[in-house]
mmCIF entry with sequence, helices, sheets and N, C-alpha, C, O atoms, coordinates in Angstrom:
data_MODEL
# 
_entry.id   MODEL 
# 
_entity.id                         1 
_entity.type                       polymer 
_entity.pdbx_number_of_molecules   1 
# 
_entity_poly.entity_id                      1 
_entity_poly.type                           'polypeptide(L)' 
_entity_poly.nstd_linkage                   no 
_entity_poly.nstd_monomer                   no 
_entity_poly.pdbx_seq_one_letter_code       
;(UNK)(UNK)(UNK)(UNK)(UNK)(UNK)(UNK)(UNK)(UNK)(UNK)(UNK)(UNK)(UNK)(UNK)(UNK)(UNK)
(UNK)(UNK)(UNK)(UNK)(UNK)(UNK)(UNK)(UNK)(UNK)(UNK)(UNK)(UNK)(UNK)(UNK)(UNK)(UNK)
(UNK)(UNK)(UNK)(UNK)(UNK)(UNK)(UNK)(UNK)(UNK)(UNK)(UNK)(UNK)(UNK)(UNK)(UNK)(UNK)
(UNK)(UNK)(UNK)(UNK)(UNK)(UNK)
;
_entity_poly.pdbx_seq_one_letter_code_can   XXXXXXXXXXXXXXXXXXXXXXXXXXXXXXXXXXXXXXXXXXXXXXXXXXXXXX 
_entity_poly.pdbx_strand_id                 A 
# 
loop_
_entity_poly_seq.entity_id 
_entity_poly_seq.num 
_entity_poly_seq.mon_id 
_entity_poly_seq.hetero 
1 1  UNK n 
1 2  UNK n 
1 3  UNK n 
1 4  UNK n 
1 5  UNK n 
1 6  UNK n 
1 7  UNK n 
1 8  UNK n 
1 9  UNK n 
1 10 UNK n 
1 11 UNK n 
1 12 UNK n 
1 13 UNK n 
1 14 UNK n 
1 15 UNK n 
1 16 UNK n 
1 17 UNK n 
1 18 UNK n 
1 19 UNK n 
1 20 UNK n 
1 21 UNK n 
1 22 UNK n 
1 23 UNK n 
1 24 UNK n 
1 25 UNK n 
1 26 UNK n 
1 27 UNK n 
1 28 UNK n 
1 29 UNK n 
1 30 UNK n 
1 31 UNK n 
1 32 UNK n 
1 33 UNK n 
1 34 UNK n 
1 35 UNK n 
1 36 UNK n 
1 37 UNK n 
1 38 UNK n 
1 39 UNK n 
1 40 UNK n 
1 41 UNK n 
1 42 UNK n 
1 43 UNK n 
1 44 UNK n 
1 45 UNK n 
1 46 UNK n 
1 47 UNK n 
1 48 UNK n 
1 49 UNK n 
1 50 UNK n 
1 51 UNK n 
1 52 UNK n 
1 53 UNK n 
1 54 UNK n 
# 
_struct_asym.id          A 
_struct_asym.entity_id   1 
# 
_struct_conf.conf_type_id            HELX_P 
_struct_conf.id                      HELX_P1 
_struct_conf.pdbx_PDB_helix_id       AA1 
_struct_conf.beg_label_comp_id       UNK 
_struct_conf.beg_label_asym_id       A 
_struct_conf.beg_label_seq_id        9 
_struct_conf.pdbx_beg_PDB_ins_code   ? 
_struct_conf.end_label_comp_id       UNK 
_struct_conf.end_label_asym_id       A 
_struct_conf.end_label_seq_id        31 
_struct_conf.pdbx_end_PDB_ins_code   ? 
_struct_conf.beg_auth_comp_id        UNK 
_struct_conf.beg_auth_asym_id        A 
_struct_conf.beg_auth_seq_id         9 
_struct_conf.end_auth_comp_id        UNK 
_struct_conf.end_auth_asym_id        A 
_struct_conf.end_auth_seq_id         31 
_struct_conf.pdbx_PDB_helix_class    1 
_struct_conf.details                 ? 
_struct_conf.pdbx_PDB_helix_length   23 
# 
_struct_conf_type.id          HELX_P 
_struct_conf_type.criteria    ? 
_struct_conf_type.reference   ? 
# 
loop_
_atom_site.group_PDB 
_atom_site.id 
_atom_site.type_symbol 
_atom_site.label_atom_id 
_atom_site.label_alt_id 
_atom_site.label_comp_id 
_atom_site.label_asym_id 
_atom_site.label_entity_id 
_atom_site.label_seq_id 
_atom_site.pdbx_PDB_ins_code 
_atom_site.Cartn_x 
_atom_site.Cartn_y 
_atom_site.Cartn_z 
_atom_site.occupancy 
_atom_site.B_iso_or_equiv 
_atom_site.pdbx_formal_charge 
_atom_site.auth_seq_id 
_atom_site.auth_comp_id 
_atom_site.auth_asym_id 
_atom_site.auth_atom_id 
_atom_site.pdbx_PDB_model_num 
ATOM 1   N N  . UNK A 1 1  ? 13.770  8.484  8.827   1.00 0.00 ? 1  UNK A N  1 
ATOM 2   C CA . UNK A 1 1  ? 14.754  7.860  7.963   1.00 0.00 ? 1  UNK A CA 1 
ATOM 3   C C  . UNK A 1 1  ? 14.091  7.526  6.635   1.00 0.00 ? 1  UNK A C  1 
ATOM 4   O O  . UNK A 1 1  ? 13.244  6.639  6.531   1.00 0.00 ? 1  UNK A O  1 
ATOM 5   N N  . UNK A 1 2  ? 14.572  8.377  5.492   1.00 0.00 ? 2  UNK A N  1 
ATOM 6   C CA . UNK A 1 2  ? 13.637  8.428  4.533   1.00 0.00 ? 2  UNK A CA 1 
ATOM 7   C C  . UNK A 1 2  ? 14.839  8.096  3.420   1.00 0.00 ? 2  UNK A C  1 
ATOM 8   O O  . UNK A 1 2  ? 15.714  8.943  3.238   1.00 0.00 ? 2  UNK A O  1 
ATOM 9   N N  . UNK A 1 3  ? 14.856  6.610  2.550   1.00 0.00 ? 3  UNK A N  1 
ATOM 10  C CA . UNK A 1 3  ? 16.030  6.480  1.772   1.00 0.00 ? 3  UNK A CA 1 
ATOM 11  C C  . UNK A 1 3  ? 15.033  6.379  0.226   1.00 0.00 ? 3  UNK A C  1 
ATOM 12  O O  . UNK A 1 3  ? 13.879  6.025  -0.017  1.00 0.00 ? 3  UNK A O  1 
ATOM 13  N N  . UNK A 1 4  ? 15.950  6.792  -0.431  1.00 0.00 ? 4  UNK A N  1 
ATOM 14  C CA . UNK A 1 4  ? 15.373  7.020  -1.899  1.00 0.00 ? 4  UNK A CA 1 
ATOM 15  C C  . UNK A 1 4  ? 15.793  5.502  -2.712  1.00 0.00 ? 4  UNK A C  1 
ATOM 16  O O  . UNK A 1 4  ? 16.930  5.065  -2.887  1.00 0.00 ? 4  UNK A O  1 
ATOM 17  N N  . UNK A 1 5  ? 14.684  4.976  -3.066  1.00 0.00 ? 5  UNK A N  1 
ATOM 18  C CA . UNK A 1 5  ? 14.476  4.076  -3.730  1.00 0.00 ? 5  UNK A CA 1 
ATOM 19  C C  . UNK A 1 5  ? 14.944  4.051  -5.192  1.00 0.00 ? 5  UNK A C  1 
ATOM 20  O O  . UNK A 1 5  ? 14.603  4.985  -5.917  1.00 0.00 ? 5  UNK A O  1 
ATOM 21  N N  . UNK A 1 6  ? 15.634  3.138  -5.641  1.00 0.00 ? 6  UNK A N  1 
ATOM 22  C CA . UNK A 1 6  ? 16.308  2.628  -7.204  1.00 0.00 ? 6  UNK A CA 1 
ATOM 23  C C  . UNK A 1 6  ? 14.987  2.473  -8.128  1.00 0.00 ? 6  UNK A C  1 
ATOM 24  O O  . UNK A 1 6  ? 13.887  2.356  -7.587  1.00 0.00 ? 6  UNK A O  1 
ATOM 25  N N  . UNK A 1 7  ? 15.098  2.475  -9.280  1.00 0.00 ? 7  UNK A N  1 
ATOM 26  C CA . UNK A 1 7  ? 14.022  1.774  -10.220 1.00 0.00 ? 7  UNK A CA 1 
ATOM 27  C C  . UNK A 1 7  ? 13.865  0.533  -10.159 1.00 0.00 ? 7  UNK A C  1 
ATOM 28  O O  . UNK A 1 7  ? 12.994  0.094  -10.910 1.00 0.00 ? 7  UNK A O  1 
ATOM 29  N N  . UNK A 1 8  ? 14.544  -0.388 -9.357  1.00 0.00 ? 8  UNK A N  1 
ATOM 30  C CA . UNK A 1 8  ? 14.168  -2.025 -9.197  1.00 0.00 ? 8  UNK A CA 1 
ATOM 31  C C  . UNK A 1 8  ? 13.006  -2.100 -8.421  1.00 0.00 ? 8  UNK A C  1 
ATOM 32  O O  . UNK A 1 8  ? 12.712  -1.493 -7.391  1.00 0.00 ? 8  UNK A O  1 
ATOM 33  N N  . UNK A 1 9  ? 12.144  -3.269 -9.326  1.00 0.00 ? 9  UNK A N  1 
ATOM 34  C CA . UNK A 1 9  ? 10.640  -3.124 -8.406  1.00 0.00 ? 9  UNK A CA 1 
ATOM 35  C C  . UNK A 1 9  ? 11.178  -4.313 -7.408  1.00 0.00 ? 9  UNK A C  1 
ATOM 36  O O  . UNK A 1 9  ? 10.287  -4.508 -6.582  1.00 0.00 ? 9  UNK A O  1 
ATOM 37  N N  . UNK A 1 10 ? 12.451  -5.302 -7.136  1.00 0.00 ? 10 UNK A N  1 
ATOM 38  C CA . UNK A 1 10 ? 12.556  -5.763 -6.420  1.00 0.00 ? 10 UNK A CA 1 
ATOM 39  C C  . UNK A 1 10 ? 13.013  -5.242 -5.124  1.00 0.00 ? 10 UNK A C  1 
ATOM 40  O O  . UNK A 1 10 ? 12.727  -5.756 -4.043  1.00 0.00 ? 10 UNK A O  1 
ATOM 41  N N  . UNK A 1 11 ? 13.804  -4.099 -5.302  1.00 0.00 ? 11 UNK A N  1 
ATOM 42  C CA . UNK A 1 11 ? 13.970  -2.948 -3.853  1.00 0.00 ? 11 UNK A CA 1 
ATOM 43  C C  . UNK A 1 11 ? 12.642  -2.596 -3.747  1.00 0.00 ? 11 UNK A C  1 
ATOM 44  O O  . UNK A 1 11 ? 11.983  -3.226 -2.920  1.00 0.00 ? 11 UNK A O  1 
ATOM 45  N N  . UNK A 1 12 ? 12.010  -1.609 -4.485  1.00 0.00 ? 12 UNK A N  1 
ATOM 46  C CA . UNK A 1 12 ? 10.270  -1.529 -4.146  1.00 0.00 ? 12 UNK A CA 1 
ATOM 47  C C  . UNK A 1 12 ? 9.473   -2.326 -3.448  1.00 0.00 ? 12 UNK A C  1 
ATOM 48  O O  . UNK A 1 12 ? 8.800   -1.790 -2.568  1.00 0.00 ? 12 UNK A O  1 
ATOM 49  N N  . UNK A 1 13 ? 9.362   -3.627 -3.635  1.00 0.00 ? 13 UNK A N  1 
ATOM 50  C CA . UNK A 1 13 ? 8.781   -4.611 -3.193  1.00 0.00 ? 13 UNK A CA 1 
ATOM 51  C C  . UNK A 1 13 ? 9.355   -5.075 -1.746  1.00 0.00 ? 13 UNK A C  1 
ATOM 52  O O  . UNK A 1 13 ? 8.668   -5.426 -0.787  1.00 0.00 ? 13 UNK A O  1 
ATOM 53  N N  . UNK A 1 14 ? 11.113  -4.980 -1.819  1.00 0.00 ? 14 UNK A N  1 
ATOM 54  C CA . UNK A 1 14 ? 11.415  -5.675 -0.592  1.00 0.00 ? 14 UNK A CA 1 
ATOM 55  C C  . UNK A 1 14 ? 11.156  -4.447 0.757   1.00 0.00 ? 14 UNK A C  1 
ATOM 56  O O  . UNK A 1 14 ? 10.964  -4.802 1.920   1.00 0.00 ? 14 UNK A O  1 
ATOM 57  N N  . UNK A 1 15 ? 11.195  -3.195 0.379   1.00 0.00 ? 15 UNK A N  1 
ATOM 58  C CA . UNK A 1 15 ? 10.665  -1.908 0.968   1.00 0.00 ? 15 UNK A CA 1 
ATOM 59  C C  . UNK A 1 15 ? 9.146   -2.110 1.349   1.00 0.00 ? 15 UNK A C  1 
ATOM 60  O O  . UNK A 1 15 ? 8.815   -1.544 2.391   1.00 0.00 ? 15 UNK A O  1 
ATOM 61  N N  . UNK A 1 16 ? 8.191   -2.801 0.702   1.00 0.00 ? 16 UNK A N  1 
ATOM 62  C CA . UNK A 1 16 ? 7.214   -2.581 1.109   1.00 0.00 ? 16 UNK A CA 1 
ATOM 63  C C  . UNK A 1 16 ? 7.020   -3.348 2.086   1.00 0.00 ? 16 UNK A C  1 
ATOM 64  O O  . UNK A 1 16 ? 6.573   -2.904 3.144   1.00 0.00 ? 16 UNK A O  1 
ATOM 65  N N  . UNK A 1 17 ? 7.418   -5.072 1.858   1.00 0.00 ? 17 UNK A N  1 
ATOM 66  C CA . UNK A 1 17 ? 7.684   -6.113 2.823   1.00 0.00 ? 17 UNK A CA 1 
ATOM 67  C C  . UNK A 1 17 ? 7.744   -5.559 4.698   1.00 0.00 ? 17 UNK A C  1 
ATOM 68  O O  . UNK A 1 17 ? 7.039   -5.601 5.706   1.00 0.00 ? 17 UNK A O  1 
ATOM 69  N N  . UNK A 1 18 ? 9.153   -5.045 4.223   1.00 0.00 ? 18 UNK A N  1 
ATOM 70  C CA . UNK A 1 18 ? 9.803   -4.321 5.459   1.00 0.00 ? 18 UNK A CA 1 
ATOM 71  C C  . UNK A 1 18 ? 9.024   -3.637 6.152   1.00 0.00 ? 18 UNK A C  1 
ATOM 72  O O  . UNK A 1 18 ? 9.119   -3.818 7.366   1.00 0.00 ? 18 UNK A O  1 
ATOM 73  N N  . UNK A 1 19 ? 8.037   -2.668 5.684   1.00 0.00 ? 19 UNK A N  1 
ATOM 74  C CA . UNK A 1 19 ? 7.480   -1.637 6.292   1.00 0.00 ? 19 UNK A CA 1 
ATOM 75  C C  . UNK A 1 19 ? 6.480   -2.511 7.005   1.00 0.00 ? 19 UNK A C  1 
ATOM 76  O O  . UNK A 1 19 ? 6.460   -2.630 8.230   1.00 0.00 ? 19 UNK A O  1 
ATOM 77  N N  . UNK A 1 20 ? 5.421   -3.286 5.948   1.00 0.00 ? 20 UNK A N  1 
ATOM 78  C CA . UNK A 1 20 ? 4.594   -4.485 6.399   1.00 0.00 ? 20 UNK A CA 1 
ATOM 79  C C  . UNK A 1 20 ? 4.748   -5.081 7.948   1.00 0.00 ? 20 UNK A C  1 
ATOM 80  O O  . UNK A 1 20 ? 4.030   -4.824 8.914   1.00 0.00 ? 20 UNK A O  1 
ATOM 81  N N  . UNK A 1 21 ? 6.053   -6.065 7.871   1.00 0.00 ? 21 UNK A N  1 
ATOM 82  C CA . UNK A 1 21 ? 6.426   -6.606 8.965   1.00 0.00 ? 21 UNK A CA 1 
ATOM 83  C C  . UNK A 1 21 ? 6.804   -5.524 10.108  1.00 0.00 ? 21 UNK A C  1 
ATOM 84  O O  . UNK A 1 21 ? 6.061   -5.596 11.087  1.00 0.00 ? 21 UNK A O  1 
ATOM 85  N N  . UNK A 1 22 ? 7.569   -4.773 10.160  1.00 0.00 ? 22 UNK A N  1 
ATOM 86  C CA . UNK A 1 22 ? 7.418   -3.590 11.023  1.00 0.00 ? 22 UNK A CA 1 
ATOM 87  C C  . UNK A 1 22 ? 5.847   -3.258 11.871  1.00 0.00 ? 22 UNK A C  1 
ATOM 88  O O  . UNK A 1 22 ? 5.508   -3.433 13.042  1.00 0.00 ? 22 UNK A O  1 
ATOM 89  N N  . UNK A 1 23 ? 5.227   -2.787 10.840  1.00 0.00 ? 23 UNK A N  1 
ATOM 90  C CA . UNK A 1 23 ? 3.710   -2.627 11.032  1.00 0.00 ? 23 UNK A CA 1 
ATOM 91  C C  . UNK A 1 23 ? 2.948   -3.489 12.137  1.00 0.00 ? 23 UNK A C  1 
ATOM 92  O O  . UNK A 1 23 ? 2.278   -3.263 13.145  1.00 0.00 ? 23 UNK A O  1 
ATOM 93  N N  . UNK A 1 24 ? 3.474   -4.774 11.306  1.00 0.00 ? 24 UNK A N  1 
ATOM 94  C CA . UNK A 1 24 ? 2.558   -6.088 12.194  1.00 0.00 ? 24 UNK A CA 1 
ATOM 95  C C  . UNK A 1 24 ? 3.430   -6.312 13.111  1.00 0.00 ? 24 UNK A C  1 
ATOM 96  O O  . UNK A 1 24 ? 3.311   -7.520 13.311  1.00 0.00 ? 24 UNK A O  1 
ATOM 97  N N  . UNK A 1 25 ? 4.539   -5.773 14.060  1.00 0.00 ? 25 UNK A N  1 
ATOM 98  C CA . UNK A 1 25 ? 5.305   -6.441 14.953  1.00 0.00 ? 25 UNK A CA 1 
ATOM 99  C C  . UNK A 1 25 ? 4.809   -4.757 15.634  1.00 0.00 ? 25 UNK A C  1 
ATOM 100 O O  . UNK A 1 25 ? 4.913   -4.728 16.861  1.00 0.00 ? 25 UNK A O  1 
ATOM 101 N N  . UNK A 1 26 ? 4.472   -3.862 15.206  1.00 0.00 ? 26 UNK A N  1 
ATOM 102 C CA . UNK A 1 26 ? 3.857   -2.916 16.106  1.00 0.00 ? 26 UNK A CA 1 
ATOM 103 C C  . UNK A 1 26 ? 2.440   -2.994 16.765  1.00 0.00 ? 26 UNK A C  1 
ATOM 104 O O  . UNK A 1 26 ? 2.248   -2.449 17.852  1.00 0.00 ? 26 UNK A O  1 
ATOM 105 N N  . UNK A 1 27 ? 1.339   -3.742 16.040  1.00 0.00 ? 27 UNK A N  1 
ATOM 106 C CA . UNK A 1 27 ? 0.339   -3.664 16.228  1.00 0.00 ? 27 UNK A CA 1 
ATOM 107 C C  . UNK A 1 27 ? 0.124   -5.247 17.243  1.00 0.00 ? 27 UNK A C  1 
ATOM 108 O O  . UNK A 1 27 ? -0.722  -5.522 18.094  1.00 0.00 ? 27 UNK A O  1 
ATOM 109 N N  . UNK A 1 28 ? 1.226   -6.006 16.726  1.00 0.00 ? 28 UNK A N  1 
ATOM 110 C CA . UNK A 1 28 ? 1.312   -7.511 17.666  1.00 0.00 ? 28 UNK A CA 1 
ATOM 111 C C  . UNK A 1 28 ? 1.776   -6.574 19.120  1.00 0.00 ? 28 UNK A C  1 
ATOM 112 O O  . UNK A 1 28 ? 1.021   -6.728 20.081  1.00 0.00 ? 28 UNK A O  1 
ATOM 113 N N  . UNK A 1 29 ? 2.717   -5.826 19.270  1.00 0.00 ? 29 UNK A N  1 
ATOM 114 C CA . UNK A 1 29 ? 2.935   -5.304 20.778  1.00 0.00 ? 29 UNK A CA 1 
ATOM 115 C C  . UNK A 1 29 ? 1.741   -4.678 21.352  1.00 0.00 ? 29 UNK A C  1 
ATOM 116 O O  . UNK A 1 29 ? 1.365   -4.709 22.524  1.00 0.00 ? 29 UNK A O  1 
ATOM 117 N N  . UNK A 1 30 ? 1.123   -4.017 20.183  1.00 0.00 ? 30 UNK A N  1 
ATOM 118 C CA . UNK A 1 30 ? -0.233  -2.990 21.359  1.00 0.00 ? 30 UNK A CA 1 
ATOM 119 C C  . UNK A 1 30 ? -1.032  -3.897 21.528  1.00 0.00 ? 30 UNK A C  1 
ATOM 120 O O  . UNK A 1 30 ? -1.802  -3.729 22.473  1.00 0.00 ? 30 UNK A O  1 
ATOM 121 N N  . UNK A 1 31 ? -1.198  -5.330 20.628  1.00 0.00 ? 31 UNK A N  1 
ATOM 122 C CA . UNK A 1 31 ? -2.826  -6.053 20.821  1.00 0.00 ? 31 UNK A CA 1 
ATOM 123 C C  . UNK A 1 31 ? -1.968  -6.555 22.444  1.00 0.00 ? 31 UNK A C  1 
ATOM 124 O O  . UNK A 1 31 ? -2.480  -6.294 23.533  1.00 0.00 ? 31 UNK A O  1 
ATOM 125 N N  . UNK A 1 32 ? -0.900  -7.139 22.334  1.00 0.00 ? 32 UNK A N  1 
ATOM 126 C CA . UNK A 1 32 ? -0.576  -8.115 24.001  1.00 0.00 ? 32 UNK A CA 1 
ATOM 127 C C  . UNK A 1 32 ? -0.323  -7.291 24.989  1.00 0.00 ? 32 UNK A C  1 
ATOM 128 O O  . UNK A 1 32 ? 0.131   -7.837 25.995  1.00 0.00 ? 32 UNK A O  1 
ATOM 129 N N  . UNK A 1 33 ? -0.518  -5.764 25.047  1.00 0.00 ? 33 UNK A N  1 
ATOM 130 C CA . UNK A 1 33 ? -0.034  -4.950 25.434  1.00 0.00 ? 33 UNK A CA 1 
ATOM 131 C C  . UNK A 1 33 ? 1.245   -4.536 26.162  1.00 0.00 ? 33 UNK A C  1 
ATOM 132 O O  . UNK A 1 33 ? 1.326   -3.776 27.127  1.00 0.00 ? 33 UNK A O  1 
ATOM 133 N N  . UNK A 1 34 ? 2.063   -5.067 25.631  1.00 0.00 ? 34 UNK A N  1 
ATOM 134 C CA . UNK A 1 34 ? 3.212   -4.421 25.748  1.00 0.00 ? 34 UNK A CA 1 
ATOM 135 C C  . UNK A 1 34 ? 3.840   -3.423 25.779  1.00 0.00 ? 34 UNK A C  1 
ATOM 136 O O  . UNK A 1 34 ? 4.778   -3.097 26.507  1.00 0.00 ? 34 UNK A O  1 
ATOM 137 N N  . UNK A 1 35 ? 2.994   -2.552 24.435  1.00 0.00 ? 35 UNK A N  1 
ATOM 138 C CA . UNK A 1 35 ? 3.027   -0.926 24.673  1.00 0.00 ? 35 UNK A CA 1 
ATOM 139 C C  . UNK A 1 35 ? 1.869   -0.414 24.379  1.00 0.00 ? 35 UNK A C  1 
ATOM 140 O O  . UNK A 1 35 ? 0.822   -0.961 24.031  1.00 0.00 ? 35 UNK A O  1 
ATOM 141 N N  . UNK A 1 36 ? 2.244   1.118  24.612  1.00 0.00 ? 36 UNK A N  1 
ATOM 142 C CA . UNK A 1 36 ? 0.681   1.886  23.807  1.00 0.00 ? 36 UNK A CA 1 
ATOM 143 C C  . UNK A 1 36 ? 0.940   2.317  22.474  1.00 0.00 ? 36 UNK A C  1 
ATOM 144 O O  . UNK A 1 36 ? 1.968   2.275  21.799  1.00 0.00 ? 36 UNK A O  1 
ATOM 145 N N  . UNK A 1 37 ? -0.271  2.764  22.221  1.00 0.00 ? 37 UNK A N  1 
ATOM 146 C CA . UNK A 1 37 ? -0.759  3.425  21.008  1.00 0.00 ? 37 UNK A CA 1 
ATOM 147 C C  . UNK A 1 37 ? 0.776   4.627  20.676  1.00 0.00 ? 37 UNK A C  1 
ATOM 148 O O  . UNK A 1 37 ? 1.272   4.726  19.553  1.00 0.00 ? 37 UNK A O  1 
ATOM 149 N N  . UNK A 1 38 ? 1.186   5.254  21.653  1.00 0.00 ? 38 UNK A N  1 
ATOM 150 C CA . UNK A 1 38 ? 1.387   6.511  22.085  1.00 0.00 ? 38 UNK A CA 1 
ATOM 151 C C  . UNK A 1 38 ? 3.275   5.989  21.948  1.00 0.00 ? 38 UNK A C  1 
ATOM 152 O O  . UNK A 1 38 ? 4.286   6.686  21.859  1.00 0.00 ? 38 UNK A O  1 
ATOM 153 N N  . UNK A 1 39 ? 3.134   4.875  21.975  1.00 0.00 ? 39 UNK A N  1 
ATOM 154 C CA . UNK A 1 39 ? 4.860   4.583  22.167  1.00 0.00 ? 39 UNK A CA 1 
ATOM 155 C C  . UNK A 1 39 ? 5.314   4.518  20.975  1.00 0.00 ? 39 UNK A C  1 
ATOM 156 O O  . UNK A 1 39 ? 6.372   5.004  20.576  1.00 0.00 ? 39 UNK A O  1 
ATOM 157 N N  . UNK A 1 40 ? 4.467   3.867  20.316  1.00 0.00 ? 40 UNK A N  1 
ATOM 158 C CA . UNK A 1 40 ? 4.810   3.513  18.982  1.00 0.00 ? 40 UNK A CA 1 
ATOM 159 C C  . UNK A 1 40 ? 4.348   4.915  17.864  1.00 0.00 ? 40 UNK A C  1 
ATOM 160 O O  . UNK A 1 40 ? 4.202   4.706  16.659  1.00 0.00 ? 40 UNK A O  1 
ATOM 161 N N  . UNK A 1 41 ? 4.202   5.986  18.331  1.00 0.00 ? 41 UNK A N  1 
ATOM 162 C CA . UNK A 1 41 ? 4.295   6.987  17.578  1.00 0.00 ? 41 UNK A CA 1 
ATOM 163 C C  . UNK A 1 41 ? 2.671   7.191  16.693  1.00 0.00 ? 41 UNK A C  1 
ATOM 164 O O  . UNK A 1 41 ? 2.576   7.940  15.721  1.00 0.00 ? 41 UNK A O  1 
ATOM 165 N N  . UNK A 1 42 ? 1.560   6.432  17.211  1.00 0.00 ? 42 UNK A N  1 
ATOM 166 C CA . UNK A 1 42 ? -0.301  6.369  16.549  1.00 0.00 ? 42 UNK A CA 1 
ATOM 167 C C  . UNK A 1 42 ? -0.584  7.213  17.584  1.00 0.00 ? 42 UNK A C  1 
ATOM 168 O O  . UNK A 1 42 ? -0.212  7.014  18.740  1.00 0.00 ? 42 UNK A O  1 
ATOM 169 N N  . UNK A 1 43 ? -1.383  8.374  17.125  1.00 0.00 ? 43 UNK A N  1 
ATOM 170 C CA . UNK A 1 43 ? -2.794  8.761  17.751  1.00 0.00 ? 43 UNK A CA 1 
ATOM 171 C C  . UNK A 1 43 ? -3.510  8.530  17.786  1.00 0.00 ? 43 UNK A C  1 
ATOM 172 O O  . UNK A 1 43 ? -3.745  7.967  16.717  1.00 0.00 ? 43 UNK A O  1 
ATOM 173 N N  . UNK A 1 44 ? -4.951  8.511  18.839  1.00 0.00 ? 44 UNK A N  1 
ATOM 174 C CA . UNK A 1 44 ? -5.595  7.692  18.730  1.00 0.00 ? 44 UNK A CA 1 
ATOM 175 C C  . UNK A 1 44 ? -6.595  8.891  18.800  1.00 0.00 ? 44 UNK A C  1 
ATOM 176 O O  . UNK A 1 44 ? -6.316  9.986  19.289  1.00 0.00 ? 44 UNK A O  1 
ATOM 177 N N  . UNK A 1 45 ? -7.779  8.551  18.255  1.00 0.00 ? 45 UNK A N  1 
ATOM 178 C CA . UNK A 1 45 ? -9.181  9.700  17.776  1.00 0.00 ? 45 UNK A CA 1 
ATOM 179 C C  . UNK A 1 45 ? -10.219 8.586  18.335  1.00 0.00 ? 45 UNK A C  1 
ATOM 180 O O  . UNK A 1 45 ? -10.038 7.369  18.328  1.00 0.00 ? 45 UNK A O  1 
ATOM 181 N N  . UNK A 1 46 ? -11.275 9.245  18.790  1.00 0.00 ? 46 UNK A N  1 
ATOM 182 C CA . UNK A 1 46 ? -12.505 9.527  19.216  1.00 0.00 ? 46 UNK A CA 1 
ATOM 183 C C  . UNK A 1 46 ? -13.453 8.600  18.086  1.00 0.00 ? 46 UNK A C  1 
ATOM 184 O O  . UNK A 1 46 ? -13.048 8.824  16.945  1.00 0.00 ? 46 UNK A O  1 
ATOM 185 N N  . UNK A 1 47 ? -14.280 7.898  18.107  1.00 0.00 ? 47 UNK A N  1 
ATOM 186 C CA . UNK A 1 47 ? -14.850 7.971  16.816  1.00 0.00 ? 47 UNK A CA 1 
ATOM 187 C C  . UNK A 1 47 ? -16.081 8.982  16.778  1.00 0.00 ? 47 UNK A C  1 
ATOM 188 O O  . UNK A 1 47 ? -17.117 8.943  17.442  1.00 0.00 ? 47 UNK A O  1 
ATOM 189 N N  . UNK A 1 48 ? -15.678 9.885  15.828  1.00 0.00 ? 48 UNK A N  1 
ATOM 190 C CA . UNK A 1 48 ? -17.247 10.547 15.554  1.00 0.00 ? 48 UNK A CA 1 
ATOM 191 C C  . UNK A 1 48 ? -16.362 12.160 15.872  1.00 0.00 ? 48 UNK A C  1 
ATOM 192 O O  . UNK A 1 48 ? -16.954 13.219 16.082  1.00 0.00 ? 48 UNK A O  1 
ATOM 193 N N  . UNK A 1 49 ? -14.763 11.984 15.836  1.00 0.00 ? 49 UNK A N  1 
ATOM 194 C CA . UNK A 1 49 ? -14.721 13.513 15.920  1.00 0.00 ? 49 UNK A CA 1 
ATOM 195 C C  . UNK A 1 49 ? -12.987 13.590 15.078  1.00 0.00 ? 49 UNK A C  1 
ATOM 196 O O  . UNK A 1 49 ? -11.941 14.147 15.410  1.00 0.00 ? 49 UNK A O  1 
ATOM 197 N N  . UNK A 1 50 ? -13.415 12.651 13.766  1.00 0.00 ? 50 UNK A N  1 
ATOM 198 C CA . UNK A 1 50 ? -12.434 12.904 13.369  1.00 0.00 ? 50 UNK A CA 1 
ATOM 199 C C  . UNK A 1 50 ? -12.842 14.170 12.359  1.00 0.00 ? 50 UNK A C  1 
ATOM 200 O O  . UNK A 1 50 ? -13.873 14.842 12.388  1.00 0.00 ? 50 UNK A O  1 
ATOM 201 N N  . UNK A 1 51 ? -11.632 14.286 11.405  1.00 0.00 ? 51 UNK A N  1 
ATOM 202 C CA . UNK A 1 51 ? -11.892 15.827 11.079  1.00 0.00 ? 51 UNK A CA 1 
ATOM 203 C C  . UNK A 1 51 ? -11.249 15.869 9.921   1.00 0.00 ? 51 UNK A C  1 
ATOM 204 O O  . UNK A 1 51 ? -10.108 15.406 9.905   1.00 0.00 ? 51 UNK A O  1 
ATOM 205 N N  . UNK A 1 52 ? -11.780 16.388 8.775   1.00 0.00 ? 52 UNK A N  1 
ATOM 206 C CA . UNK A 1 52 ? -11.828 16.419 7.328   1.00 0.00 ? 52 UNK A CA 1 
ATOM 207 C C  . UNK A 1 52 ? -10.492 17.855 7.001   1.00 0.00 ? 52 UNK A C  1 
ATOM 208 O O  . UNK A 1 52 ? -10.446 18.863 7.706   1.00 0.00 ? 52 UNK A O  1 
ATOM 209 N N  . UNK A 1 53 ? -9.649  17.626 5.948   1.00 0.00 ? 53 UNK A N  1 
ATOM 210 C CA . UNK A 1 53 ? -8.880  18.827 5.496   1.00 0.00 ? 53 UNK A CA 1 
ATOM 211 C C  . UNK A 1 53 ? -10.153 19.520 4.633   1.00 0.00 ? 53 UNK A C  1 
ATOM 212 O O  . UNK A 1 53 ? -10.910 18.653 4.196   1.00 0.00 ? 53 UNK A O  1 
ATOM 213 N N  . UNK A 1 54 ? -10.513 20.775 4.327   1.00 0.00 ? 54 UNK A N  1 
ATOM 214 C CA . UNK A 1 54 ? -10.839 21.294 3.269   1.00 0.00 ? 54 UNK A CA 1 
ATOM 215 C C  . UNK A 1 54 ? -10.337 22.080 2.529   1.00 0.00 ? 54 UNK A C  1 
ATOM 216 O O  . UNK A 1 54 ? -10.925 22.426 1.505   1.00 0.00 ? 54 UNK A O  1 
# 
């Protein structure tokens, strides 16, 4: 769901808010585990085998 933003930096701003809180009410479910990584649509990598575009 991808909506195109006005020139008001107050839609801009209240868009970023939104995404923010979203964010932190996703990462509050995986820390209490409520869900996984995997529900909420994150992959999760290895450390030491992530992998560069060239």
């Amino acid at each position: 769901m991808i909506q195109r933003l006005g020139d008001s930096v107050a839609q801009k701003k209240k868009a970023v808010v939104a995404l923010a809180r979203q964010l932190m009410v996703d990462l509050w479910r995986w820390r209490t585990g409520r869900c996984r990584l995997e529900d909420l649509g994150f992959c999760t990598v290895q450390a030491g085998t992530e992998t560069t575009a060239s």
